[in-house]
TORTIGU-740466 format. One record per residue (C-alpha): x, z negated, y negated; residue in three letters. Coordinates in pm, whole numbers, plus 32768, in hexadecimal, padded with zeros to 4 digits. Last residue first. Layout:
XZYAla/...
% end
This chain:
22BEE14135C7Unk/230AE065348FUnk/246AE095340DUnk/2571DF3E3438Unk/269ADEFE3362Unk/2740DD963348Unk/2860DD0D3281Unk/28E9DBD132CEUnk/29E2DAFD321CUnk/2A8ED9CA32C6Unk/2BB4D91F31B8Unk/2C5FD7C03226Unk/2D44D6DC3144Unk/2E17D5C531A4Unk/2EDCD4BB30E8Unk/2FB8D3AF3124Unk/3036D2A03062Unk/3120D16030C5Unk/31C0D14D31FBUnk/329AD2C23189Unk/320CD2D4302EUnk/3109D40D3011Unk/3133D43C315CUnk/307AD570324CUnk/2F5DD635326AUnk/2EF1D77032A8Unk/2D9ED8303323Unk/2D2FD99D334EUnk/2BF4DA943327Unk/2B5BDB9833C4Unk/29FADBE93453Unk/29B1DD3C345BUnk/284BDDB034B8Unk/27C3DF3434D4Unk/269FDF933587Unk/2607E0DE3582Unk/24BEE0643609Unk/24DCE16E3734Unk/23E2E29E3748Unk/23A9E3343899Unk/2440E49738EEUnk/232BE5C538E6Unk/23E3E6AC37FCUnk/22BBE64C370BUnk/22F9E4CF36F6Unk/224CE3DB37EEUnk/2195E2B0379BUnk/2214E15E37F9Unk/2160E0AD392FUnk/2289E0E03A1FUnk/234DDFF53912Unk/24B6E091393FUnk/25B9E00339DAUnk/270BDF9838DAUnk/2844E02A38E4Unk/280DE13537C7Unk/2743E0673728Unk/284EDF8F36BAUnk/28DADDFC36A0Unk/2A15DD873604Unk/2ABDDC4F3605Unk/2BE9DBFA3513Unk/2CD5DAFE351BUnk/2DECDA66346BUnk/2E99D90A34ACUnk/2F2ED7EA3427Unk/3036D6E83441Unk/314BD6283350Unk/31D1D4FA33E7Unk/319AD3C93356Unk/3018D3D033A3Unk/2F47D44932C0Unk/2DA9D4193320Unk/2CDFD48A3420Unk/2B3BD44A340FUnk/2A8BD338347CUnk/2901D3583525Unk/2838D20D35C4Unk/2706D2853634Unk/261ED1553698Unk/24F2D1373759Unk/236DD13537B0Unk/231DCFF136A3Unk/23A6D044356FUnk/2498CF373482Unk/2533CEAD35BFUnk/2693CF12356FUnk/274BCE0C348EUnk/2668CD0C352EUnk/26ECCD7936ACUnk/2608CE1F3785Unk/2563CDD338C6Unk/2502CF223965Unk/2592D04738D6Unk/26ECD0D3385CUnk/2789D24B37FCUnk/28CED25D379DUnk/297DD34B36C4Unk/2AB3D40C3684Unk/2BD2D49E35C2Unk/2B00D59C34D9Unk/2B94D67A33E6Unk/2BDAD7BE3504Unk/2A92D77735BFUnk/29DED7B23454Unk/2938D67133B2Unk/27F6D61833DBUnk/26B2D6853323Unk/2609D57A32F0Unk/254ED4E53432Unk/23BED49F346DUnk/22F9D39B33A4Unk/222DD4AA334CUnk/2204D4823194Unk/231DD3823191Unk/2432D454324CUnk/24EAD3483316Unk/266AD32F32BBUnk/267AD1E4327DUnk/2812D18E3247Unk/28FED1063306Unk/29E3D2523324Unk/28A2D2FB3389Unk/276CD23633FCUnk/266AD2A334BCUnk/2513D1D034FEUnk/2445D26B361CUnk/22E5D2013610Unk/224ED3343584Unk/22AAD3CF36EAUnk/21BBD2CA377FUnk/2244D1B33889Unk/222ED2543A05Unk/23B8D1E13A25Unk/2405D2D5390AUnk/230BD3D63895Unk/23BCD4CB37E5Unk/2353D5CA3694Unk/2456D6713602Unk/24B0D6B1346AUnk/259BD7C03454Unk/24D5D863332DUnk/2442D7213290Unk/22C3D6FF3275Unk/21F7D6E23123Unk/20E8D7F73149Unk/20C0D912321FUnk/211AD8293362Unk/2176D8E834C3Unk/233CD9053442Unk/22E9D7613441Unk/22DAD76D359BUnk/2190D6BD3644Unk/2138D7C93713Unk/228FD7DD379EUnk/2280D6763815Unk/23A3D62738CBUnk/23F0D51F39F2Unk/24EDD45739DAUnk/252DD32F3AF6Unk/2683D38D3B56Unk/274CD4753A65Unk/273ED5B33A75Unk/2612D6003998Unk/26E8D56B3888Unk/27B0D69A385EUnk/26AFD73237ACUnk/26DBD6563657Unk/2831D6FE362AUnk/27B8D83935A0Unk/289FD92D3600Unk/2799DA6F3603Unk/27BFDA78378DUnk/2875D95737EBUnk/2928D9703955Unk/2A23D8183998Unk/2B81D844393BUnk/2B96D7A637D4Unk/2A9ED6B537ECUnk/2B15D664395BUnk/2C5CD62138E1Unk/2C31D52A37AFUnk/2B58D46A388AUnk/29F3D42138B9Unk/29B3D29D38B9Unk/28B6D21E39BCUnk/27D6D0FF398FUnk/2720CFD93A35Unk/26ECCEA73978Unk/276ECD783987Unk/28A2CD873864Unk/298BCC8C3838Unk/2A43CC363972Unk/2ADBCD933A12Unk/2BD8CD2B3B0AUnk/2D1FCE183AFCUnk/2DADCEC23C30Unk/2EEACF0A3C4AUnk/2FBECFD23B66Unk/311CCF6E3BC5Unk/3236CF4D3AD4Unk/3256CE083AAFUnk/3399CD8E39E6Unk/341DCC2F3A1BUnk/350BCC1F38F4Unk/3637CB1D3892Unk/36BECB023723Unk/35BFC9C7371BUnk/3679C923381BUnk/35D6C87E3941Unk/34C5C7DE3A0EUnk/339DC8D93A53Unk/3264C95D39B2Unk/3152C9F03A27Unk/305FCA94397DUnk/2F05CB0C39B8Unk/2E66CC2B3972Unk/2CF4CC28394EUnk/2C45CD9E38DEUnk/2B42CDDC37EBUnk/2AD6CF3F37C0Unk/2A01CFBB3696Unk/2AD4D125367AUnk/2C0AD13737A5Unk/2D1ED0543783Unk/2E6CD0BB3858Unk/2F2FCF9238D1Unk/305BD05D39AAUnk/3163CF7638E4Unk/3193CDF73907Unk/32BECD213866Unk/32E1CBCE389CUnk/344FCB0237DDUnk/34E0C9F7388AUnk/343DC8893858Unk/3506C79C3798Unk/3472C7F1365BUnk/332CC8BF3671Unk/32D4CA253698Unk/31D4CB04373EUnk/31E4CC9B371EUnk/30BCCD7E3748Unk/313CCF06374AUnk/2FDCCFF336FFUnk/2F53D12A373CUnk/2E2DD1BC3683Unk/2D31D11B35B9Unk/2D24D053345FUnk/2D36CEED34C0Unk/2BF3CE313412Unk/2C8CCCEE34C0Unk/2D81CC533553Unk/2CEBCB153618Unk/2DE0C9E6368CUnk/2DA6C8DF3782Unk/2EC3C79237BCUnk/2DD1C6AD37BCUnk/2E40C60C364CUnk/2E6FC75E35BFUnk/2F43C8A13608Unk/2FB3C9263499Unk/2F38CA993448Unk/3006CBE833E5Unk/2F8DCD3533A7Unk/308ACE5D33A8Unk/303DCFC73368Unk/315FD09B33CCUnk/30B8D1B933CBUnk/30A5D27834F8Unk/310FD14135DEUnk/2FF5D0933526Unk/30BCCF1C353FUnk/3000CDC735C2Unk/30BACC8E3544Unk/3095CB3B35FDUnk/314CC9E3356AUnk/3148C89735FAUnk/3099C7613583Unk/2FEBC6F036C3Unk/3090C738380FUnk/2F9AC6EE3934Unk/3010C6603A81Unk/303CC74B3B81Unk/3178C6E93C2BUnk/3213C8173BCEUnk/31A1C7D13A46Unk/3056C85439D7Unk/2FC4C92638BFUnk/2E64C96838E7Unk/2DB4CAA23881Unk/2D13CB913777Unk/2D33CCF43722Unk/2C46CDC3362CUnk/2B99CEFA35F3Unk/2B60CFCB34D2Unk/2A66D1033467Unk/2B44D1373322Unk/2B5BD024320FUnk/2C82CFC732CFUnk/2D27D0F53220Unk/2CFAD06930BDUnk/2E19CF8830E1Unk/2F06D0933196Unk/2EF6D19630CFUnk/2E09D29D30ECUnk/2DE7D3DD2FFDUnk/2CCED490305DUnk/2C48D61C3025Unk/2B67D6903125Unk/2ABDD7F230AAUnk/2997D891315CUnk/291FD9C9310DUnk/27F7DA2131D5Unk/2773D9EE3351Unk/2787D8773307Unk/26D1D89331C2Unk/2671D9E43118Unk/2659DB3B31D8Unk/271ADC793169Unk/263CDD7C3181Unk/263ADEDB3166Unk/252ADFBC3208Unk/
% end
């Protein structure tokens, strides 16, 4: 038998061009703090910028009358804050790395000096979390790509975060009728596994007819995703068990990518004990035969300007019946 299976375990083909105004429509975060002087009195009217390291994204606010400042619907990744004023020197912070829906406080200090002068803060300590009260976990870039995932569907790699318990007999693969291939079923934090509201790149990405995921991008195509319960913000609270917050790469100024290709084989597989047995007496294997291959690039369009990236995973899959 021949098939080559339709949604995740198909064809899938990521084409987007980014720049850096219609990135922050990606799953965002933000930054927000005080800026003070050394004496800690609060410094209204002076300027913070956030930069995307990888992109050169810039965002720029105006500290108001208490000295606070919020950046917001940042793009993720890492980041270099910088505060400014006249007659203060220069503040420069690197190490700020935004993950998808956080909401980290900086704050700024400023002291006494020339402009043309820079304190620059290299350390990445801690960072207090302020906007968001529930309780959530983000699975990174690495683990997607190094954790085990038998048929690559990202969806199973939320059984390994805390709190998520599958529901095979709920997966969509069970239904006849109107279910996604790739669609999983989890109860998170005892809530129901129709419940779960994901969202990819900001959007709903619930399947109407189950309520259960869409198909998700590949491992390759996808950056990360966080997963969040209990006491939910407005922009996430739209089911009650959780939230699945997905965001795929994007260019970068430097050009990356990757090709891969996974392959699994009768010949190294056991053999159901149950099969039947052919006439030389040897048992009867399924005769299976999967490749999964594909690849990923991206890169600038405009160096700070334009990116794009495109991703390719086909999969072709041959399996007798013992």
């Amino acid at each position: 038998m021949h098939r080559v299976p339709r949604g995740l375990f198909g064809s899938v083909l990521l084409l987007l061009l980014v720049s850096a105004s219609a990135s922050a429509q990606q799953g965002s975060a933000q930054i927000s703090g005080t800026v003070k002087d050394s004496q800690g009195g609060v410094i209204p009217g002076a300027d913070v910028t956030a930069t995307q390291i990888e992109t050169g994204f810039k965002r720029t606010v105006v500290t108001d009358s208490t000295g606070a400042y919020t950046l917001t619907n940042l793009p993720i990744g890492p980041y270099k804050l910088d505060g400014n004023l006249q007659g203060f020197k220069s503040y420069s912070r690197t190490g700020i790395v935004l993950q998808v829906n956080s909401s980290p406080t900086v704050n700024i200090e400023l002291s006494l000096g020339a402009v043309e002068e820079t304190v620059l803060v290299e350390a990445a300590s801690p960072m207090i979390e302020t906007r968001n009260m529930g309780v959530g976990q983000v699975m990174d870039n690495k683990r997607i790509q190094e954790l085990p995932l038998n048929g690559r569907n990202p969806a199973d790699l939320l059984q390994y975060l805390p709190a998520a318990v599958p529901q095979p007999q709920l997966n969509a693969s069970s239904r006849s009728f109107g279910g996604t291939q790739g669609g999983l079923a989890y109860a998170i934090a005892g809530g129901q596994s129709y419940g779960v509201a994901y969202l990819l790149d900001g959007a709903t990405h619930n399947n109407p007819y189950d309520n259960l995921n869409l198909p998700l991008p590949f491992p390759d195509a996808l950056q990360e995703f966080k997963v969040e319960t209990s006491a939910l913000t407005a922009q996430n609270g739209m089911h009650s068990g959780a939230a699945v917050n997905a965001v795929t790469k994007s260019g970068t100024n430097q050009l990356h990518g990757d090709l891969f290709e996974f392959l699994r084989h009768h010949s190294v597989n056991a053999t159901n004990p149950f099969n039947a047995k052919g006439a030389d007496g040897t048992r009867k294997d399924d005769g299976l035969k999967r490749n999964q291959y594909g690849g990923t690039f991206g890169g600038p369009i405009r160096i700070d300007k334009v990116f794009f990236f495109g991703g390719y995973q086909g999969t072709n899959s041959r399996q007798l019946v013992p």
